[in-house]
PyMOL commands that place a pseudoatom at each C-alpha (Angstrom):
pseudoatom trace, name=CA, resn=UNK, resi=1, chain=A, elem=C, hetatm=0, pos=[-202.671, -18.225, -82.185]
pseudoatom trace, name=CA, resn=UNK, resi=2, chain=A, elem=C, hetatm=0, pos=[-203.808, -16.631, -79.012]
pseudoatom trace, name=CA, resn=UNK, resi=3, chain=A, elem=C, hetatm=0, pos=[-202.461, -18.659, -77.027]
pseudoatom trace, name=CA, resn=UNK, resi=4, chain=A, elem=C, hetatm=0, pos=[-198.869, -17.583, -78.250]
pseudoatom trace, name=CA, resn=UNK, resi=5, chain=A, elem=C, hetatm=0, pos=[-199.910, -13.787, -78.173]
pseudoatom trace, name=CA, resn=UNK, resi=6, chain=A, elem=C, hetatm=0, pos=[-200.412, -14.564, -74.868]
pseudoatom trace, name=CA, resn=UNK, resi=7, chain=A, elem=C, hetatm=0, pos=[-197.493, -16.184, -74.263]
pseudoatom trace, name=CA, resn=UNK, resi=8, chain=A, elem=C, hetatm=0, pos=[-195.508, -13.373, -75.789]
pseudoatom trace, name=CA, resn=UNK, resi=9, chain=A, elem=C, hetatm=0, pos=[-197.544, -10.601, -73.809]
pseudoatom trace, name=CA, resn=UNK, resi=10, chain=A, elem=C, hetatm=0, pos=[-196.224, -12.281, -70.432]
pseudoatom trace, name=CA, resn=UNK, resi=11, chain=A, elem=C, hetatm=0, pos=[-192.844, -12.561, -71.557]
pseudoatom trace, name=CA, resn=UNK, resi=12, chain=A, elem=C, hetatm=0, pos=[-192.885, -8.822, -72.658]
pseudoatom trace, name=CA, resn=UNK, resi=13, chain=A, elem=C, hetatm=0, pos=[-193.917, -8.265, -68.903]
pseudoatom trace, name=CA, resn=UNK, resi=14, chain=A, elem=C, hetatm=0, pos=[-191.342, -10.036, -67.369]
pseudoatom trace, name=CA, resn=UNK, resi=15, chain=A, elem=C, hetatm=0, pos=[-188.847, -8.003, -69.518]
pseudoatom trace, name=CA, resn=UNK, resi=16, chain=A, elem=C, hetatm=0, pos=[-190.092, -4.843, -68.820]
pseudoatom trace, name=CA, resn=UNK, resi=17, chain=A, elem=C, hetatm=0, pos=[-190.681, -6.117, -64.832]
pseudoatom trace, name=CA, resn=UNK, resi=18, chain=A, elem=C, hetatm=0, pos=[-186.805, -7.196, -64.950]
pseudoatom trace, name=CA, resn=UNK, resi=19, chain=A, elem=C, hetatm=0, pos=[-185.782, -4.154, -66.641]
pseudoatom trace, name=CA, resn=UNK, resi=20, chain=A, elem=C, hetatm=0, pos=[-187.381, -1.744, -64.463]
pseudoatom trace, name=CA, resn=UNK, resi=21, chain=A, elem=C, hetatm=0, pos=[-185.857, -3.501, -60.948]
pseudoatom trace, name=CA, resn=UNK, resi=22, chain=A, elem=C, hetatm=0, pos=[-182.259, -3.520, -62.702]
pseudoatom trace, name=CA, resn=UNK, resi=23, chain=A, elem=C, hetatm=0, pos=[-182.712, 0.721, -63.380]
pseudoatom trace, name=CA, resn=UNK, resi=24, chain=A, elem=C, hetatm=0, pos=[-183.626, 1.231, -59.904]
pseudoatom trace, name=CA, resn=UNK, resi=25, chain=A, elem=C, hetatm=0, pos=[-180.843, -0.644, -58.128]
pseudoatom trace, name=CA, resn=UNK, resi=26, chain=A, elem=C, hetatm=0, pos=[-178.521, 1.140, -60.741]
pseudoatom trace, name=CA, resn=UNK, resi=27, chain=A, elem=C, hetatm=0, pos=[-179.722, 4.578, -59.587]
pseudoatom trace, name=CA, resn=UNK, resi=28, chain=A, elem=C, hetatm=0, pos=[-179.811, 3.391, -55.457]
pseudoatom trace, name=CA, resn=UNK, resi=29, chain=A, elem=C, hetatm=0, pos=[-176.453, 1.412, -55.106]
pseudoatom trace, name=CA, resn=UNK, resi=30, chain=A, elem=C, hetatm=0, pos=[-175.147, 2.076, -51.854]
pseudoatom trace, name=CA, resn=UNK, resi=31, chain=A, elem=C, hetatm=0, pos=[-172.900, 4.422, -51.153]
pseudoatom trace, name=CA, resn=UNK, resi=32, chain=A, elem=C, hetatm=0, pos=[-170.667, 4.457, -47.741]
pseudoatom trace, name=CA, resn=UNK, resi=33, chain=A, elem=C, hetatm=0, pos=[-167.959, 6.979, -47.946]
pseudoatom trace, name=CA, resn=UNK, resi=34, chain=A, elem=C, hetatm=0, pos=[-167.905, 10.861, -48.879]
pseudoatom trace, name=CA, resn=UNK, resi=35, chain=A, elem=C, hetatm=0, pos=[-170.898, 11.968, -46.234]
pseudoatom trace, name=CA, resn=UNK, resi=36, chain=A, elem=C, hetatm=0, pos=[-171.671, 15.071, -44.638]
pseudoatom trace, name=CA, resn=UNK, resi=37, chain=A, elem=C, hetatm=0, pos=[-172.987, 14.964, -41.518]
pseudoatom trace, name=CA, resn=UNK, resi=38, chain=A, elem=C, hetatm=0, pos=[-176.223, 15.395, -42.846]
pseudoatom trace, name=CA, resn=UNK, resi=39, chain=A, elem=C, hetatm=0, pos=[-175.927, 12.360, -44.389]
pseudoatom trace, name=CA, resn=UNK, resi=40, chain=A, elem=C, hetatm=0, pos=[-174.698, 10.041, -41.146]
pseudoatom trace, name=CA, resn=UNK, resi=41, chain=A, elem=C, hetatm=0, pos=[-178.449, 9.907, -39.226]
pseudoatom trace, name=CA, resn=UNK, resi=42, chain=A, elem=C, hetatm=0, pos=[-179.754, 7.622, -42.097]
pseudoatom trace, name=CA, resn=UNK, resi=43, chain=A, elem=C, hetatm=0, pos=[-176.824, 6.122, -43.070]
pseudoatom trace, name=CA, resn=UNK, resi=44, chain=A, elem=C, hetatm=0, pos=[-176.233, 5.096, -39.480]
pseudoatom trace, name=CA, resn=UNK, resi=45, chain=A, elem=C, hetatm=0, pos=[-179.937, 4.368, -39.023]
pseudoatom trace, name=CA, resn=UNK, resi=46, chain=A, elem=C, hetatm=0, pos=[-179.471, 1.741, -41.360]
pseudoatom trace, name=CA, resn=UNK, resi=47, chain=A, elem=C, hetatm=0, pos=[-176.467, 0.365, -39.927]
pseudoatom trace, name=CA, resn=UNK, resi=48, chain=A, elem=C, hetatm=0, pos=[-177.835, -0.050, -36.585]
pseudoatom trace, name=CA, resn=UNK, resi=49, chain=A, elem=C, hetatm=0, pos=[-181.365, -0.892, -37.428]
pseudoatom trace, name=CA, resn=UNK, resi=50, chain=A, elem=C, hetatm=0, pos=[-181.148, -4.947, -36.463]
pseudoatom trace, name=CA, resn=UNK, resi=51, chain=A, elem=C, hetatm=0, pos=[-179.133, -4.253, -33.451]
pseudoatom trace, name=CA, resn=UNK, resi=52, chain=A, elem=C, hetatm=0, pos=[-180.818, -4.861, -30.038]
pseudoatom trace, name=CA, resn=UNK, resi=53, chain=A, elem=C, hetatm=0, pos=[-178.918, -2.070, -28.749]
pseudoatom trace, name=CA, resn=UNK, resi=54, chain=A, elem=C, hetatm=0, pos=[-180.359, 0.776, -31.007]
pseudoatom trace, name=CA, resn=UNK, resi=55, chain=A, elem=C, hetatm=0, pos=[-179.446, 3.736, -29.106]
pseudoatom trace, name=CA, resn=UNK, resi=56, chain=A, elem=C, hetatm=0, pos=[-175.557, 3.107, -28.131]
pseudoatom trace, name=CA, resn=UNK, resi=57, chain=A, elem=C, hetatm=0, pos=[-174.891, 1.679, -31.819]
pseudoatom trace, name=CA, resn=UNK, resi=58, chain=A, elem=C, hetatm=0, pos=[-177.005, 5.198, -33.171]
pseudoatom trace, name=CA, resn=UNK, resi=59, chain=A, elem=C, hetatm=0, pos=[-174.595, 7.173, -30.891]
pseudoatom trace, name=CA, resn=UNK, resi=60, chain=A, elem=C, hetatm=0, pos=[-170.710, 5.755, -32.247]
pseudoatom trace, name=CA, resn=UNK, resi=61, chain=A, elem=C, hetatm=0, pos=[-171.860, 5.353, -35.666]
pseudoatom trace, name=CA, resn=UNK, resi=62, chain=A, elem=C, hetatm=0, pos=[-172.153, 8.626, -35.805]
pseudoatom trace, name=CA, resn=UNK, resi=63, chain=A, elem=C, hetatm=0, pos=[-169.218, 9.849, -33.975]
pseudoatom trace, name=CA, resn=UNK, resi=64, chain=A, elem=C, hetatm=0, pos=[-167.729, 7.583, -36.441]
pseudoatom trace, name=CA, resn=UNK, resi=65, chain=A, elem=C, hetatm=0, pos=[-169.594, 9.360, -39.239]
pseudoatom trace, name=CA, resn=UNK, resi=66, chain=A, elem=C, hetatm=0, pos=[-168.592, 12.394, -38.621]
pseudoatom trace, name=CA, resn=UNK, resi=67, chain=A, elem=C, hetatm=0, pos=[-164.914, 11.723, -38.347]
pseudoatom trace, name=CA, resn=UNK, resi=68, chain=A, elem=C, hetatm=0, pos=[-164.271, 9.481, -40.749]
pseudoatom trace, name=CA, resn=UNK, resi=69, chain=A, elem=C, hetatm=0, pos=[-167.171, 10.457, -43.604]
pseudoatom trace, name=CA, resn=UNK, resi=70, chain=A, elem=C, hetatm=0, pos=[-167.358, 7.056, -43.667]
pseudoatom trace, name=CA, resn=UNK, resi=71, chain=A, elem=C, hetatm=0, pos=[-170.446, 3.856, -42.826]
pseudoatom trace, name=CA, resn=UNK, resi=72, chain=A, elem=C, hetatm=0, pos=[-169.659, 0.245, -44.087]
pseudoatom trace, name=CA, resn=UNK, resi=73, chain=A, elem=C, hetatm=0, pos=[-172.799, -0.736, -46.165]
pseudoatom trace, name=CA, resn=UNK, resi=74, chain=A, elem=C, hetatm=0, pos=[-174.625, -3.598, -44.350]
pseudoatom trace, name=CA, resn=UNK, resi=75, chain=A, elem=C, hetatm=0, pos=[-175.855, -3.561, -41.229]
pseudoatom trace, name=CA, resn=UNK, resi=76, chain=A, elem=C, hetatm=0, pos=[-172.987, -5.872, -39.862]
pseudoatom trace, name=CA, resn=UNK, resi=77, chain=A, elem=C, hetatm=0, pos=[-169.150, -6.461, -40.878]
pseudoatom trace, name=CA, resn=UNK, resi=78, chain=A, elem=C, hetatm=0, pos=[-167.792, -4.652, -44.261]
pseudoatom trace, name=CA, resn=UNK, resi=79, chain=A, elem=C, hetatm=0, pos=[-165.322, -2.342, -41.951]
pseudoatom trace, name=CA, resn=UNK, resi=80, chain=A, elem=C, hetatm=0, pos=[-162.686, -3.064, -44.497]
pseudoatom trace, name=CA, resn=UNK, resi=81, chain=A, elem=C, hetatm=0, pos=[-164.499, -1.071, -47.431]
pseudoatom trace, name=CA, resn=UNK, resi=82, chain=A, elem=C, hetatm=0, pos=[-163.834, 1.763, -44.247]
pseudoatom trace, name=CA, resn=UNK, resi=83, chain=A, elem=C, hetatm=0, pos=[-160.512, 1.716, -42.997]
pseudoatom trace, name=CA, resn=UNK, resi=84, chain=A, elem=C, hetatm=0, pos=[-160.789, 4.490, -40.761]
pseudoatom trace, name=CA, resn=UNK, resi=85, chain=A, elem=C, hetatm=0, pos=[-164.182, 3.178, -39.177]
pseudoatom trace, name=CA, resn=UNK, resi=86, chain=A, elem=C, hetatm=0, pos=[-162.526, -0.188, -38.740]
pseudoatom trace, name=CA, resn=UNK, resi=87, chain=A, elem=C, hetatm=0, pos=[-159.304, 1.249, -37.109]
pseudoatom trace, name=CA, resn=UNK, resi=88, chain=A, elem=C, hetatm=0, pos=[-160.358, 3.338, -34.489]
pseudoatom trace, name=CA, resn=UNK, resi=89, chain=A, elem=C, hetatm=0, pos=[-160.432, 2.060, -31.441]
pseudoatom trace, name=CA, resn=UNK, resi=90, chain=A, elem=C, hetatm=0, pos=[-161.521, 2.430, -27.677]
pseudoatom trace, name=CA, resn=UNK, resi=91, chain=A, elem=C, hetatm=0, pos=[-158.911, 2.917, -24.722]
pseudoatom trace, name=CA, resn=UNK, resi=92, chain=A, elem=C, hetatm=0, pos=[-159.308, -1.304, -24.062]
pseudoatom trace, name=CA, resn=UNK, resi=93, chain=A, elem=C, hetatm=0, pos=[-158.458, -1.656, -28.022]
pseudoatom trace, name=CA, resn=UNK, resi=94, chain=A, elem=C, hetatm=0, pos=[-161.653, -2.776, -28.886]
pseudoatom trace, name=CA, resn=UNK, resi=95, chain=A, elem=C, hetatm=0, pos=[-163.560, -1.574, -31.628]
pseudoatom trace, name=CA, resn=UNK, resi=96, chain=A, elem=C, hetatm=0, pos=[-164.997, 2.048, -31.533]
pseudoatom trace, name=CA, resn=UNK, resi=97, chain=A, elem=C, hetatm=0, pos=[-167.272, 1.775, -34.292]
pseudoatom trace, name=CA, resn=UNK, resi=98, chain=A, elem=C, hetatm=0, pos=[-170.177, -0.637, -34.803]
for i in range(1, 98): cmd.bond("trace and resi %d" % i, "trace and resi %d" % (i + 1))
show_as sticks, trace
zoom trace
């Protein structure tokens, strides 16, 4: 008998443990277009934060930002979810945004 009120207890946990991380990724899904350039710092931050190159990738993600209201979620490809981040482009053709 204790044993299984036990038993139950931890599964009650587990429930409520589950339950609990599901609410909070419902309420902090990323979001990557519609900012204001308040919003571009730590959106950009993000994007650039396992780059070895901090500062340049800091400085056209947020040119980018500001033009296009727009950061890819990630820290690394997803451009297509941001057309106008993925399409603008440097004199050589290459790709303005990181």
């Amino acid at each position: 008998m204790r044993r299984s009120a036990l038993q139950i207890f931890c599964l009650f946990l587990v429930f409520i443990d589950s339950f609990t991380i599901y609410a909070f990724a419902a309420r902090h899904h990323h979001r990557h277009s519609g900012f204001s350039q308040a919003e571009c710092p730590r959106a950009c931050s993000y994007r650039c934060s396992e780059t070895a190159y901090h500062k340049p990738c800091m400085l056209y993600c947020q040119k980018c930002c500001f033009k296009c209201k727009c950061v890819p979620p990630g820290t690394y490809g997803n451009k297509q979810l941001c057309p106008c981040y993925a399409n603008w482009k440097t004199k050589r053709g290459g790709p303005k945004c990181p």
